[in-house]
C-alpha positions as CSV (number, residue, x, y, z in Angstrom):
1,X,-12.4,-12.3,5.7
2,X,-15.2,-14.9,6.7
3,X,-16.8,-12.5,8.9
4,X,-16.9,-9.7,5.7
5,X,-18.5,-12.6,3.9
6,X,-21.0,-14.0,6.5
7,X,-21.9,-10.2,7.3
8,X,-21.6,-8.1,3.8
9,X,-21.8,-11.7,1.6
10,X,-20.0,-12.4,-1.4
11,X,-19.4,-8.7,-2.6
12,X,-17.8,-7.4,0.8
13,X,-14.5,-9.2,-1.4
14,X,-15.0,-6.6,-4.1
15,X,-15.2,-3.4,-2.1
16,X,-11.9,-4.8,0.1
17,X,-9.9,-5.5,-3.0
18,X,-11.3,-1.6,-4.1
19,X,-10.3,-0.5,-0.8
20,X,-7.0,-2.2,-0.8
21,X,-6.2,-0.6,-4.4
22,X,-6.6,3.0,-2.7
23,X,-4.6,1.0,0.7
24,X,-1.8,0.6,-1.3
25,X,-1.2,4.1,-2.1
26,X,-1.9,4.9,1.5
27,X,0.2,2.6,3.0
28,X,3.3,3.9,0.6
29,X,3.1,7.7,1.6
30,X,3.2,7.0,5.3
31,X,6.2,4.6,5.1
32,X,7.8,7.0,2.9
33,X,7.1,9.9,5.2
34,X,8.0,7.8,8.2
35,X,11.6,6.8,7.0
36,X,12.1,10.0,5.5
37,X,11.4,12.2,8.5
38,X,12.6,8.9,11.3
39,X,15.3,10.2,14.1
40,X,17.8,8.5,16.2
41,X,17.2,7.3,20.0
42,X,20.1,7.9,21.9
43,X,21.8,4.3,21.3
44,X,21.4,5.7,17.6
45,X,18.5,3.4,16.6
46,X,15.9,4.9,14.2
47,X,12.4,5.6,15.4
48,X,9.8,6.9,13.3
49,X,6.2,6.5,12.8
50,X,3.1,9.2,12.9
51,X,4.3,11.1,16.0
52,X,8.2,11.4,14.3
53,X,6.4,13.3,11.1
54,X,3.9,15.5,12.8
55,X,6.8,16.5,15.5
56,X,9.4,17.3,12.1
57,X,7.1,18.3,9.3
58,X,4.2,20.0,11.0
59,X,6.1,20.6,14.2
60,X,9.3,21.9,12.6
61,X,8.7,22.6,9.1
62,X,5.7,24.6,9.2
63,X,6.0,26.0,12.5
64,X,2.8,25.0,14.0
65,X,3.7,25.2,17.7
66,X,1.3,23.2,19.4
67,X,2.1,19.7,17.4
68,X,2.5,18.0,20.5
69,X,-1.3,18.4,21.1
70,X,-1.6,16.3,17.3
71,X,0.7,13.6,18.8
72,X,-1.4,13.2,21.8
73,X,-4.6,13.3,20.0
74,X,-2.8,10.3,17.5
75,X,-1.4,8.2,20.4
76,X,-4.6,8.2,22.2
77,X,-6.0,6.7,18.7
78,X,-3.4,4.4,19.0
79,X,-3.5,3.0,22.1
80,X,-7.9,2.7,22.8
81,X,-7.4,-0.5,20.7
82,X,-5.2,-1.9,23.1
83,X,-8.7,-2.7,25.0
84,X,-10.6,-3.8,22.2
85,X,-7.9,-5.5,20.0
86,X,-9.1,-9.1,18.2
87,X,-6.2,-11.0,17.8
88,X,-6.6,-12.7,21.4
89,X,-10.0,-13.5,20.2
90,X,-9.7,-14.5,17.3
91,X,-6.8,-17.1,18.3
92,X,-8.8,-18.4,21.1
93,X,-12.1,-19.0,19.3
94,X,-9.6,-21.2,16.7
95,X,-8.1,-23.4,19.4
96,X,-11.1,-23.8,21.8
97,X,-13.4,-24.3,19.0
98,X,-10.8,-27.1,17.0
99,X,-9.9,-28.8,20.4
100,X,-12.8,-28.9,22.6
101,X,-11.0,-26.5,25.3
102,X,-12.6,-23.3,27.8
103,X,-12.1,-20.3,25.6
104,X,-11.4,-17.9,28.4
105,X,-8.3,-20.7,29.4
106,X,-6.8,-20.5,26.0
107,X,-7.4,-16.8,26.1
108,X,-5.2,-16.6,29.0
109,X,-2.2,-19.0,28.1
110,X,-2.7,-17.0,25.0
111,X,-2.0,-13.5,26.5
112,X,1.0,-15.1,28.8
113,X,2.9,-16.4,25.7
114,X,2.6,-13.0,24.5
115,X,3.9,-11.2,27.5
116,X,6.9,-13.8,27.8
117,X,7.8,-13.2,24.4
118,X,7.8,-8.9,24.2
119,X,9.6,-9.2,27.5
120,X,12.4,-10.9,25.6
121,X,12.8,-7.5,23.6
122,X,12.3,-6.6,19.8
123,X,15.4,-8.3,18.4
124,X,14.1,-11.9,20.2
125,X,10.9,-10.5,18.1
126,X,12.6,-10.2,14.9
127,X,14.5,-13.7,15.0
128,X,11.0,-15.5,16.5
129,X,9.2,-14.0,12.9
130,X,12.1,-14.8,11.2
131,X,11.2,-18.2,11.7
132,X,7.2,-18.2,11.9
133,X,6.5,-16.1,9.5
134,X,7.1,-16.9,6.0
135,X,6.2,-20.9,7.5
136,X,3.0,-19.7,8.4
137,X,2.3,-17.9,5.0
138,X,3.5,-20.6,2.7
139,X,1.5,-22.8,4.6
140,X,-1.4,-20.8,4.5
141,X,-1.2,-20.3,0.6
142,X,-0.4,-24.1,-0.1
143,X,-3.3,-24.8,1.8
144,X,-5.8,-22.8,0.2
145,X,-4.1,-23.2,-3.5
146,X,-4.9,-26.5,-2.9
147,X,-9.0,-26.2,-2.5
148,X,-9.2,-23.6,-5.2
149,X,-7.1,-26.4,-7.5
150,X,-9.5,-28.7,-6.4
151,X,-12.6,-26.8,-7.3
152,X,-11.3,-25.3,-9.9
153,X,-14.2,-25.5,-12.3
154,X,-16.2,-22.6,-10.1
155,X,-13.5,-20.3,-9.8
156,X,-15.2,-18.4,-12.6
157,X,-18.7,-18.5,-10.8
158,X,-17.2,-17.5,-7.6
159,X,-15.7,-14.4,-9.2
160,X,-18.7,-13.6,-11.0
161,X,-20.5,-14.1,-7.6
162,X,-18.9,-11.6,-6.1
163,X,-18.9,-9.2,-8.5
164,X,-22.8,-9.7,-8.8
165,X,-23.5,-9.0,-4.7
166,X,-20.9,-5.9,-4.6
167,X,-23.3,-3.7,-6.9
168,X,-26.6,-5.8,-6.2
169,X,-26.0,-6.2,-2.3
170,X,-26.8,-10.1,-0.7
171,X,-30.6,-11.2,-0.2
172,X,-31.1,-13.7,2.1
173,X,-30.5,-16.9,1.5
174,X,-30.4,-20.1,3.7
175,X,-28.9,-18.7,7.0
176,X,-27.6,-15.8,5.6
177,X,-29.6,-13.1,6.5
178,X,-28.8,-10.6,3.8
179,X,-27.5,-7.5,3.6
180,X,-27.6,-3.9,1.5
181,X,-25.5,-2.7,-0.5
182,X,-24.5,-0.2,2.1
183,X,-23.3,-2.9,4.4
184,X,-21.7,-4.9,1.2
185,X,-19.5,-1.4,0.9
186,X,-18.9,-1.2,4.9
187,X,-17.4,-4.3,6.3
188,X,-15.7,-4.8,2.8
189,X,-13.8,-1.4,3.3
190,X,-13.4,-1.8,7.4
191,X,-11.7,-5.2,7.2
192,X,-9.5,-4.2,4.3
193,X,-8.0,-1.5,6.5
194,X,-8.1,-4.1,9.6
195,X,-6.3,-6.4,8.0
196,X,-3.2,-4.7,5.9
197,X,-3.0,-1.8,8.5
198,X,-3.5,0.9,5.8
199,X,-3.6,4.3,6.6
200,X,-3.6,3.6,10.4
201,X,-0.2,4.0,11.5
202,X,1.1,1.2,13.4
203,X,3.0,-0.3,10.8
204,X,4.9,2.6,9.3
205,X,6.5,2.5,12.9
206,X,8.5,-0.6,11.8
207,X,9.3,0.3,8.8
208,X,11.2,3.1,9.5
209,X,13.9,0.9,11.2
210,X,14.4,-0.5,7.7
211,X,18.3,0.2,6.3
212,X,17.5,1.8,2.5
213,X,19.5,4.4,1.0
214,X,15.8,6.4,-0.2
215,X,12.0,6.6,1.9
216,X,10.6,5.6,-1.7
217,X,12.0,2.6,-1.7
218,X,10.3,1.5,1.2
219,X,7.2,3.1,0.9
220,X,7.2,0.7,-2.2
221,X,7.1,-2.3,0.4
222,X,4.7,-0.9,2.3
223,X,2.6,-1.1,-0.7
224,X,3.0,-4.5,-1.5
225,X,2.2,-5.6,2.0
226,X,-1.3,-4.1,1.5
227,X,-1.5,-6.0,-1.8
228,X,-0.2,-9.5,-0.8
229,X,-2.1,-9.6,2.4
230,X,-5.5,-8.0,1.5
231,X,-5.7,-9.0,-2.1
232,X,-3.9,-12.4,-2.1
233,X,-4.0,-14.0,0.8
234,X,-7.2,-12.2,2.2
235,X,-8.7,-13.2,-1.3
236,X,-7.5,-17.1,-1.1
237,X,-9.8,-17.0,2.2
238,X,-12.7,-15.7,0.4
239,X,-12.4,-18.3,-2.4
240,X,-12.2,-21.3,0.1
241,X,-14.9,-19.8,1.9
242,X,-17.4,-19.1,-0.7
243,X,-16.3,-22.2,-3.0
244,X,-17.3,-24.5,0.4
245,X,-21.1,-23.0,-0.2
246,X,-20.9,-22.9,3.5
247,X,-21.2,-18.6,3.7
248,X,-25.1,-19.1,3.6
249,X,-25.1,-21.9,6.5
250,X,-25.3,-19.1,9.4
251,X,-22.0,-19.7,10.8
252,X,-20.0,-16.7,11.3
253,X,-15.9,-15.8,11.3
254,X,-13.5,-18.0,12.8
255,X,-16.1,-21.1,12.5
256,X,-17.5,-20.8,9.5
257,X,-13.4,-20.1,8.2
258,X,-12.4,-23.5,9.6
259,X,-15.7,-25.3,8.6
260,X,-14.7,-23.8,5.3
261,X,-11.6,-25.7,4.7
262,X,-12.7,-29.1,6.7
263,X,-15.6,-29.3,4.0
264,X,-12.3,-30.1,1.4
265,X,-9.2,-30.9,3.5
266,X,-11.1,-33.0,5.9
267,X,-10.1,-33.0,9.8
268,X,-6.8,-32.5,9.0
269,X,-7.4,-29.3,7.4
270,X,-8.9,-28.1,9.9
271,X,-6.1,-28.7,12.4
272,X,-3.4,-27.4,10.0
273,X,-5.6,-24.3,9.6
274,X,-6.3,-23.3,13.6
275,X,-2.6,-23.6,14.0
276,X,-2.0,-21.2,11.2
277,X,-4.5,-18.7,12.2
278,X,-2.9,-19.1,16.3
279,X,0.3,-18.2,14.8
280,X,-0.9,-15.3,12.7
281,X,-2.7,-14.1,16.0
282,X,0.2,-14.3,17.9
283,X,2.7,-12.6,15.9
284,X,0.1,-9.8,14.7
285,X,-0.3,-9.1,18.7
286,X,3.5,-9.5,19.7
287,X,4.2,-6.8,16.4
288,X,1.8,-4.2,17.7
289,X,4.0,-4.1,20.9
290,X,7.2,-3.5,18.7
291,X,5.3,-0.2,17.4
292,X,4.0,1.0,20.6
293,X,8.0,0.6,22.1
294,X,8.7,2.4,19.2
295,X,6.3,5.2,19.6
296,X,7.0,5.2,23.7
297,X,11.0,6.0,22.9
298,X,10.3,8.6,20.8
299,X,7.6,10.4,23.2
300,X,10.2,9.9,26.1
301,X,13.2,10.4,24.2
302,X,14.8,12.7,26.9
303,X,13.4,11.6,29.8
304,X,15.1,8.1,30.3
305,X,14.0,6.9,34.1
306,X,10.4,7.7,32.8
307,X,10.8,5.8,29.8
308,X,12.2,2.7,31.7
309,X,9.3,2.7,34.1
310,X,6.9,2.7,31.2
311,X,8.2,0.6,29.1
312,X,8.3,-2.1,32.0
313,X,5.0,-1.5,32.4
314,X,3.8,-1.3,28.6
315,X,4.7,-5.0,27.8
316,X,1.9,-5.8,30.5
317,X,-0.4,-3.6,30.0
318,X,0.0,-4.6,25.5
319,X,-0.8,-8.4,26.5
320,X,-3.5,-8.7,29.1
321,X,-6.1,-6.4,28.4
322,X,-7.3,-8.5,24.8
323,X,-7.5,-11.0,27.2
324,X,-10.2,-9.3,29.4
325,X,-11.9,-8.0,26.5
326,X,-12.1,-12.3,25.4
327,X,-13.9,-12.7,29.6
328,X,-16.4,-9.6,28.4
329,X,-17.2,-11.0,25.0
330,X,-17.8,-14.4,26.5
331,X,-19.7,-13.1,29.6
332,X,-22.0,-10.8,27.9
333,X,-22.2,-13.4,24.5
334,X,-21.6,-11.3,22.1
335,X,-21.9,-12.2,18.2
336,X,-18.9,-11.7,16.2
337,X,-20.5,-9.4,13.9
338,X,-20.7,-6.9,17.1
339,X,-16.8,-8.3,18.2
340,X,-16.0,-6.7,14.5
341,X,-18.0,-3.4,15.1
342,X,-16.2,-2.4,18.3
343,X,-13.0,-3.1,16.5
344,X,-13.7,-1.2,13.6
345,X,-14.8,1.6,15.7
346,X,-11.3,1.7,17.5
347,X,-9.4,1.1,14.0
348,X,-11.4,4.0,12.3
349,X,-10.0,6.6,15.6
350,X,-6.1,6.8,14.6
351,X,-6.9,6.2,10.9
352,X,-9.0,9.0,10.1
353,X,-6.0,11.1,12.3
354,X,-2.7,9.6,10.3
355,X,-4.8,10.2,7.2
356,X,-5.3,13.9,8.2
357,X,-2.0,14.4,8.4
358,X,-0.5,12.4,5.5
359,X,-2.4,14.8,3.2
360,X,-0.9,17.9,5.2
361,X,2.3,16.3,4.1
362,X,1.5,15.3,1.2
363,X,3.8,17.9,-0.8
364,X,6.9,16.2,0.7
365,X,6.0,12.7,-0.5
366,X,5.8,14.1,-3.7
367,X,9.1,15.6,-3.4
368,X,10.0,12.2,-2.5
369,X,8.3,10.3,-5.1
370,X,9.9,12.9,-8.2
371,X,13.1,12.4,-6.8
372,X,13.1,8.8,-7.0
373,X,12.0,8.4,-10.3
374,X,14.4,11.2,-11.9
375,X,17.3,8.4,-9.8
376,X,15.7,5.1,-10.5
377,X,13.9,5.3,-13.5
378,X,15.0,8.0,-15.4
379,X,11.8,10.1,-15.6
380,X,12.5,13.8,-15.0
381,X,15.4,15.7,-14.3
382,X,17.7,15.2,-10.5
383,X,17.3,17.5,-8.7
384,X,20.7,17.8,-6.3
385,X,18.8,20.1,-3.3
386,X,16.2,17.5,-2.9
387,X,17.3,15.9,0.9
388,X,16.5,12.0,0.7
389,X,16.4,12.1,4.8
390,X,15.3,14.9,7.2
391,X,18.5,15.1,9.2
392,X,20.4,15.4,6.0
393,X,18.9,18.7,6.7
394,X,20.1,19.8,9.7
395,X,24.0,17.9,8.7
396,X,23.7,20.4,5.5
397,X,22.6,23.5,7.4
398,X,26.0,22.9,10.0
399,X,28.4,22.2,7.5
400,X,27.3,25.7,5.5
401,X,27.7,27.2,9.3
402,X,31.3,25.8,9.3
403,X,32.2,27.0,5.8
């Protein structure tokens, strides 16, 4: 959020809170589609994701016989960021920058604590964000309730701040260099989809393990994870950051995010903060391994030495490469505006593909979405041949063979 602002100014808020409204629809059709059309590995665990619906409803259901060719062409998406990922960075800028340490050594420790905790497996995952997670985000929130409550008199003037520069664009003011309205639009839209994950695929992976009797009904999460982390707590960040008046001082991201909040929390602040932002880094990078597992299982489903050997390998190969791409960033000095561009490059791949295919499927989702408003809210009429799950399918179509 502080790079949108120190790149795109105040309005790049406005065009990611636009974005997000748009994410949230996204973001409920693919996790609908993913627990609807999810299978079974053979220790009967669910797997789903973007490769599980092109392989049912494009493979399967419309007959198109080269799907496998889509799968590739997604997974390839899916894995180039793997080489250009930010998390590492991002956590490594915090702590070297708060502490005084060598980036590239933080980088590293970063990148082993990573590896030691996927090697553990996904339920040591699931009881290690148990923990961290809602710590981290009530932290966050209390933290930058806090400022806002403090400087509560320009909350108005902020808003109509950013309103103002997402139609006008940002001229240049201190050491803010300026930018169009073009740009305003760009990096407001890019880091909404970076941040919540919309429309790219990773995290419908994970929510297709989720226990629920219909898809809807966890689509409708995946909905209000776009909104509570791109419009509230992406949007706390931008208030803190734009209420400090430090946006126009030429600092950029992770520095000008932590200046942000020392300007009213002091030293302290600042400390509390980096700790936060390691620990969102560090979960966001150990929970893109739990959808690539995912995704491997599926791909390898029948071929089970082949899928041991890779999966051995993947928990290396998902933890060290951020790290290298920290060494090339820090060899070559490159500016965090450019750190964001390659990023948003690799992001755009795999969500321009998932969103290509979520509008091929889009009838089913409907389907879906009727359904669970005739059951839930009483708005149209049951329909009793509607399946809530894909292998209901196949369970229906055998017992009719036996009968």
């Amino acid at each position: 959020m502080a790079t949108a602002i120190s790149i795109g100014g105040p309005g790049a808020v406005f065009w990611m809170w636009v974005a997000s409204a748009a994410g949230m629809i996204i973001k409920m059709v693919e996790v609908t589609l993913s627990v609807y059309y999810r299978t079974r590995d053979e220790d009967g665990q669910f797997i789903g994701g973007a490769t599980v619906y092109i392989e049912k409803g494009i493979g399967e259901e419309m007959n198109v016989k080269n799907w496998m060719f889509l799968v590739v062409l997604f997974v390839i998406g899916m894995i180039a960021p793997i080489f250009l990922s930010i998390q590492n960075y991002v956590a490594s800028v915090a702590i070297s920058t708060t502490f005084h340490m060598n980036i590239l050594g933080v980088s590293f420790l970063f990148a082993l604590l990573v590896y030691f905790i996927i090697v553990r497996g996904i339920p040591y995952l699931a009881r290690i964000f148990l923990f961290i997670v809602p710590f981290m985000i009530v932290a966050y929130l209390a933290l930058g309730f806090l400022i806002i409550l403090m400087n509560v008199e320009k909350v108005i003037p902020t808003l109509e701040l950013i309103i103002r520069h997402a139609f006008y664009g940002s001229a240049a003011i201190g050491g803010f260099t300026g930018a169009t309205l073009a740009q305003v639009i760009t990096i407001g839209v890019s880091q909404a989809v970076y941040t919540s994950e919309f429309g790219w695929g990773t995290t419908p992976i994970v929510h297709s393990t989720a226990n629920v009797d219909h898809p809807v009904k966890q689509g409708l999460w995946g909905g209000f994870e776009v909104f509570f982390t791109s419009i509230v707590i992406c949007g706390i960040t931008a208030f803190v950051v734009i209420l400090s008046d430090d946006w126009v001082s030429g600092r950029t991201g992770i520095e000008l995010a932590l200046h942000s909040f020392e300007q009213t929390l002091g030293l302290a602040g600042k400390y509390m903060v980096t700790v936060i932002i390691f620990l969102f880094a560090l979960t966001s990078a150990s929970g893109w391994y739990v959808s690539r597992e995912i995704m491997v299982k599926h791909l390898l489903n029948k071929k089970k030495v082949a899928k041991k050997h890779v999966l051995k390998y993947l928990k290396i190969f998902c933890a060290f490469p951020e790290f290298l791409f920290v060494v090339y960033v820090v060899t070559f000095h490159f500016p965090d505006k450019d750190v964001w561009l390659m990023t948003g490059i690799m992001t755009a791949v795999p969500t321009f593909i998932n969103i290509f295919f979520l509008l091929v499927l889009s009838h089913q989702f409907k389907k879906l979405l009727q359904d669970y408003k005739a059951r839930y809210l009483n708005i149209g009429q049951i329909d009793e041949d509607v399946r809530l799950f894909y292998e209901d399918k196949g369970m229906a179509s055998a017992t009719k063979t036996i009968e």
